[in-house]
C-alpha positions in Angstrom: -33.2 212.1 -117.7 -33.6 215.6 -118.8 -32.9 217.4 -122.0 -32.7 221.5 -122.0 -32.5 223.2 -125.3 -31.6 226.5 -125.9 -29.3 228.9 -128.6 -26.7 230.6 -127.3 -26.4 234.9 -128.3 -23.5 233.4 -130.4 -26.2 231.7 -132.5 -24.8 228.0 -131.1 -26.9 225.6 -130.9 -26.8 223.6 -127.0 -28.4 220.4 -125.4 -27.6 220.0 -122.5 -28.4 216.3 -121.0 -29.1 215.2 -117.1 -29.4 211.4 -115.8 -28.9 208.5 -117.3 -29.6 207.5 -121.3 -30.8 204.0 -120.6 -33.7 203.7 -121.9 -35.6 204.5 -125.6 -37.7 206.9 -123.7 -34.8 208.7 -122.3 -32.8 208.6 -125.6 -35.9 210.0 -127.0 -35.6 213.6 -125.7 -32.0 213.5 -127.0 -33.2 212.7 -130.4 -36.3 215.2 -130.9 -33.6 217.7 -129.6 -31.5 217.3 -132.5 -34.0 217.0 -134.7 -35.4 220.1 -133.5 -32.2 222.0 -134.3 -31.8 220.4 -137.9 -34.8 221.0 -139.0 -34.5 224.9 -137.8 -31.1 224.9 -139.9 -29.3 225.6 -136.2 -25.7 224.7 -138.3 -23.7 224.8 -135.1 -24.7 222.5 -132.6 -23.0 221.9 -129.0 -24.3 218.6 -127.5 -23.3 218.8 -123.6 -23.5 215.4 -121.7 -21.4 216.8 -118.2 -24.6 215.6 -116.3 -25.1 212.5 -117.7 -23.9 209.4 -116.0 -24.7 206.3 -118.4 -25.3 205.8 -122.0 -26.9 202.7 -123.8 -26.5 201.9 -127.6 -29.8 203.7 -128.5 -27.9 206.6 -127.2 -25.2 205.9 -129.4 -26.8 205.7 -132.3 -28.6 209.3 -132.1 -25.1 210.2 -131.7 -23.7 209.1 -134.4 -26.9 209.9 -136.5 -26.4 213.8 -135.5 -22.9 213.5 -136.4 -24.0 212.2 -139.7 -26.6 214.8 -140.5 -24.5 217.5 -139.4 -21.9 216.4 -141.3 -23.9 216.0 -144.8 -24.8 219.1 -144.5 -21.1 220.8 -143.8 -22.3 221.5 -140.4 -21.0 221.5 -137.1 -21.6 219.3 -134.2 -19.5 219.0 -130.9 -19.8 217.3 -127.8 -18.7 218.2 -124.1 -18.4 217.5 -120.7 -18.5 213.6 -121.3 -17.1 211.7 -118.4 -15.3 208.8 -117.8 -17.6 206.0 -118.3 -19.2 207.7 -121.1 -16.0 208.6 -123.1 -14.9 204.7 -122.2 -17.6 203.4 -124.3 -16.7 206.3 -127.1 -13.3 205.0 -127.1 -14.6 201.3 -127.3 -16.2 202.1 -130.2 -13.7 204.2 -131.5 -16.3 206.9 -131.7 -14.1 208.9 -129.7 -12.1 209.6 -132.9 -14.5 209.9 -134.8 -16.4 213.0 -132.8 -15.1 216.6 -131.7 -15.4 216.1 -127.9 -13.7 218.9 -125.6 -13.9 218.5 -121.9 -16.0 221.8 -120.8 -18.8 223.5 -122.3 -17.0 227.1 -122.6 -13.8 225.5 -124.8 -16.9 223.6 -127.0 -18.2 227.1 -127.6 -15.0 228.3 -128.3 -14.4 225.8 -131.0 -16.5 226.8 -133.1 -15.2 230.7 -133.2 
């Protein structure tokens, strides 16, 4: 598993995730990430999971604690790219109603114009 950070000209905010988030050492890159980009004030974060294959809870949770940081602060957080076993376990959870997911990483940038 592999996390890239970066912030777009646009002044977005983008992880982009490779592999598999199975374990608490691979969720763990996910979560320093987005801590990273709260604590920076980055207010428009796009999370972009189109090269990640699996998710466990753990990777869940970090998830749904961006979502809740982002949005106590009237921020905003989007993810992208999630495929089909992924976006199963969103809609399991109902998380997938709960989140702004968009299917590529250009209409998530978009999103936030």
């Amino acid at each position: 598993m592999g996390v890239k950070t970066t912030t777009l000209p646009s002044g977005i905010g983008l992880i982009e995730v490779h592999g598999a988030l199975l374990s608490d050492d691979e969720v763990s890159g996910l979560r320093k990430a987005v801590t990273g980009f709260i604590e920076r004030g980055e207010k428009k974060l796009l999370i972009d999971f189109g090269a990640v294959t699996f998710i466990n809870s753990s990777a869940i949770g970090v998830m749904v604690s961006a979502h809740t940081s982002y949005c106590k602060r009237s921020w905003e957080l989007r993810f992208c790219g999630i495929n089909r076993n992924v976006h199963l376990v969103l809609a399991i959870t109902n998380l997938n109603k709960v989140f702004t997911i968009l299917e590529e990483r250009e209409a998530g940038v978009q999103s936030f114009t």
